[in-house]
C-alpha positions as CSV (number, residue, x, y, z in Angstrom):
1,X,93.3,91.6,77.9
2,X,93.4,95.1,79.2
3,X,96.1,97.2,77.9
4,X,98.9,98.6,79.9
5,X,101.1,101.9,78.1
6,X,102.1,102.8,82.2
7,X,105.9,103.4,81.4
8,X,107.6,100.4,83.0
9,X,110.7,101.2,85.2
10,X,113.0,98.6,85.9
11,X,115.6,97.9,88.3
12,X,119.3,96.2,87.6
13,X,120.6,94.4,90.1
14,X,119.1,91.6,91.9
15,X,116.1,92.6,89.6
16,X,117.1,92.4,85.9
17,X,120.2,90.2,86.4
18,X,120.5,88.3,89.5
19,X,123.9,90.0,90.7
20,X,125.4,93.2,91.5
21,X,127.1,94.7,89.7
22,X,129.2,97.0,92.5
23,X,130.1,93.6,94.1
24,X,131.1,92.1,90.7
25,X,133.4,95.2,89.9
26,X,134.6,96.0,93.1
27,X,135.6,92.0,93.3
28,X,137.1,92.5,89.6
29,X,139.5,95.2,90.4
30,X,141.1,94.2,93.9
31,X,141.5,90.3,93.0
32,X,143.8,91.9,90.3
33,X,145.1,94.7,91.9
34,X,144.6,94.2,95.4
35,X,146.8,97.0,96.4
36,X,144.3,99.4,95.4
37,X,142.2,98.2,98.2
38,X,143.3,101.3,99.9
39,X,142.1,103.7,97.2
40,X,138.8,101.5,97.2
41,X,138.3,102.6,100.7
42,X,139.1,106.7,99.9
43,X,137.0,106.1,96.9
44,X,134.0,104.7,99.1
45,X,134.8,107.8,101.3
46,X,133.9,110.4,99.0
47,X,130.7,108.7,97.8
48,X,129.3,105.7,95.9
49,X,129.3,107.5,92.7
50,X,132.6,108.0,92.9
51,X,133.5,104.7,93.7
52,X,131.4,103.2,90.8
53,X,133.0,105.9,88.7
54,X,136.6,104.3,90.0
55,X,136.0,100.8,89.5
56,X,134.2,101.5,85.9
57,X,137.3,102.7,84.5
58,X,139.2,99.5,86.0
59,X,137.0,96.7,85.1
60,X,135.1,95.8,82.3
61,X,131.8,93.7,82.8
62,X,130.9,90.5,80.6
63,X,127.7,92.1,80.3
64,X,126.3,89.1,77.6
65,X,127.2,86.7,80.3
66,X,125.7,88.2,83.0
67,X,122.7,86.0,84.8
68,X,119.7,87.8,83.4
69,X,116.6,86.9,85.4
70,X,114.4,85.2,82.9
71,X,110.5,85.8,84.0
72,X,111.4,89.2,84.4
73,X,112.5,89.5,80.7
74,X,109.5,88.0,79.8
75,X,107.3,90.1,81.6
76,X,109.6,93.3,80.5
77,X,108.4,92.2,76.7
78,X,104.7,91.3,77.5
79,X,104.8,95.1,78.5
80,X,106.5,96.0,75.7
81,X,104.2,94.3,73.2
82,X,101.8,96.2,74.7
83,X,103.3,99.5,74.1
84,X,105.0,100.5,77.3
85,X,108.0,102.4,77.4
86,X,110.8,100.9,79.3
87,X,113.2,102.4,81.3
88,X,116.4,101.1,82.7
89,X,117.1,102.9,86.3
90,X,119.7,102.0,88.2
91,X,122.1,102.6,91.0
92,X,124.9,101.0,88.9
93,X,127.3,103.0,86.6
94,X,126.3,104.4,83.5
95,X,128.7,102.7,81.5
96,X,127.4,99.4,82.9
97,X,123.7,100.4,82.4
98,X,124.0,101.3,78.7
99,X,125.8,98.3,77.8
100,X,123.0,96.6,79.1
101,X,120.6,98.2,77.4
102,X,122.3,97.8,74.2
103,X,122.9,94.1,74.6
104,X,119.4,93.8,75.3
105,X,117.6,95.8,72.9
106,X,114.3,96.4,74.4
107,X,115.0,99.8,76.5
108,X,113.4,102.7,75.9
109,X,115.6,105.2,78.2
110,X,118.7,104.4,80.6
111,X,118.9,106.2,83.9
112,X,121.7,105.1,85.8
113,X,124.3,106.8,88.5
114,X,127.3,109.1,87.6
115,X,130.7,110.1,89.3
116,X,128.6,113.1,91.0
117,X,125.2,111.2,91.6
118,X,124.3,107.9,93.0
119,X,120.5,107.0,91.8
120,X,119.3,104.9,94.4
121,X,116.8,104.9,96.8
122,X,115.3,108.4,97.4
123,X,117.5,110.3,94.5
124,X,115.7,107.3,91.9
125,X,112.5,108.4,93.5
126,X,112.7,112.0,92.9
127,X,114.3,111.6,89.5
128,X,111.7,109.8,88.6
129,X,108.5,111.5,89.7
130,X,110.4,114.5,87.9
131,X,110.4,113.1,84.5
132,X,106.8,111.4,84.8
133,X,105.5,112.3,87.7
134,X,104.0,110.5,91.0
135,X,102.1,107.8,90.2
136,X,102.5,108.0,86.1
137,X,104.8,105.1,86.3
138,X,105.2,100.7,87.5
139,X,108.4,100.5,89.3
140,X,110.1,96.8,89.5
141,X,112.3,96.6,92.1
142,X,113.8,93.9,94.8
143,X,115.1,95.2,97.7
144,X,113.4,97.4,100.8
145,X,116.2,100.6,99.1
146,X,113.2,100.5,96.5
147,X,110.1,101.6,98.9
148,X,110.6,105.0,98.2
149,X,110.3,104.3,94.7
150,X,107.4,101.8,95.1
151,X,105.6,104.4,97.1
152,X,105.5,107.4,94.1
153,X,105.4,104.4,91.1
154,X,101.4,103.5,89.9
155,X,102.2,99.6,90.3
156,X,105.1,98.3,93.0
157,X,106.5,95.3,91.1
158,X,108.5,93.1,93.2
159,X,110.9,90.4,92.9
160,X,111.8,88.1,94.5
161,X,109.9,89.3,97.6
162,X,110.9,88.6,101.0
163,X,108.4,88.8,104.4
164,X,109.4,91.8,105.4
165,X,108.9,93.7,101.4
166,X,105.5,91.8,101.4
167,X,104.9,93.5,104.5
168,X,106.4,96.8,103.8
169,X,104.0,97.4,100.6
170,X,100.9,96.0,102.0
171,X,99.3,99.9,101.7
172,X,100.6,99.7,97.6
173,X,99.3,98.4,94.9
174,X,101.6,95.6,94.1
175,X,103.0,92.6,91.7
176,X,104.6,90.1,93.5
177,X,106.7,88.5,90.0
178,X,109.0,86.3,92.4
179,X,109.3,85.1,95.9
180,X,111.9,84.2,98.0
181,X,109.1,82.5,100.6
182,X,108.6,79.0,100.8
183,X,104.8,79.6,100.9
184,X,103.1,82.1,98.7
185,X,100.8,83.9,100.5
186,X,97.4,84.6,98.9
187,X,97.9,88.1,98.6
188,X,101.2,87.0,96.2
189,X,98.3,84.6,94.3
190,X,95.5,87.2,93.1
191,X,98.4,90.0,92.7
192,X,100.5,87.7,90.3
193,X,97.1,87.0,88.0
194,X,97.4,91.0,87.4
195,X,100.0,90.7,84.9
């Protein structure tokens, strides 16, 4: 078995748990305070870091209860038996990242968004690529927000992969880990025997 110390980068939701955590929270705070649905809506307006900073500070997360995705866990620990570093980096609150990673145990570092900062999407990227540099890193990721990240990570590792992802990272090298197509395609076959 070849071994793999690439530092593994992992998503949060949809990828790590199979939620969101902006929806949970956001739902969390205006089924019990629904007047602040107005505030919600100034709170959106001066950015999604703010927001997430908002509803952090009103909601508290179950976080041993949330639905972890199960494979992906495994595969996190395959990695780190093989002496990757794991990161947790995530568009989701601090405070919510770090509890995860101390429930979990198995994180290396926790990147996650601020009241000032929202890591997703191109801002992950950059980070990213700043503290290891293009390429130096696997990325595992679900959504098509993630491209720029797949597109500066070493290995694009995707869950539960639609059409249009598959698609989207043909030019990459990639792990499909989960699909959300009836029919795996054969390119999903030989790239899941790379783990």
């Amino acid at each position: 078995m070849e071994i793999n110390t690439t530092p593994l980068v992992v998503d949060l939701d949809h990828t790590l748990i199979e939620t969101d955590l902006l929806f949970l929270s956001s739902l969390g705070v205006l089924v019990r305070r629904p007047w602040l649905v107005f505030h919600y809506f100034f709170w959106l307006w001066k950015g999604k870091g703010y927001l997430k900073d908002k509803l952090v500070k009103r909601f508290e997360i179950n976080v041993p209860e949330l639905p972890y995705n199960q494979s992906v866990i495994s595969y996190i620990l395959q990695r780190k038996k093989q002496g990757c570093k794991i990161v947790l980096a995530t568009a989701s609150h601090k405070n919510y990242a770090f509890a995860v990673a101390k429930h979990l145990k198995f994180f290396d570092d926790v990147m996650a968004s601020n009241k000032d900062y929202n890591l997703s999407s191109h801002n992950k990227a950059e980070a990213l690529v700043q503290r290891y540099g293009e390429g130096n890193f696997d990325y595992m990721g679900d959504h098509m927000r993630d491209l720029p990240i797949w597109e500066v990570s070493q290995l694009s590792i995707i869950v539960n992969a639609t059409n249009r992802i598959i698609s989207s990272t043909k030019h990459l090298n990639t792990l499909i880990l989960s699909s959300k197509n009836q029919n795996p395609s054969t390119r999903e076959d030989k790239t899941a025997r790379k783990i």
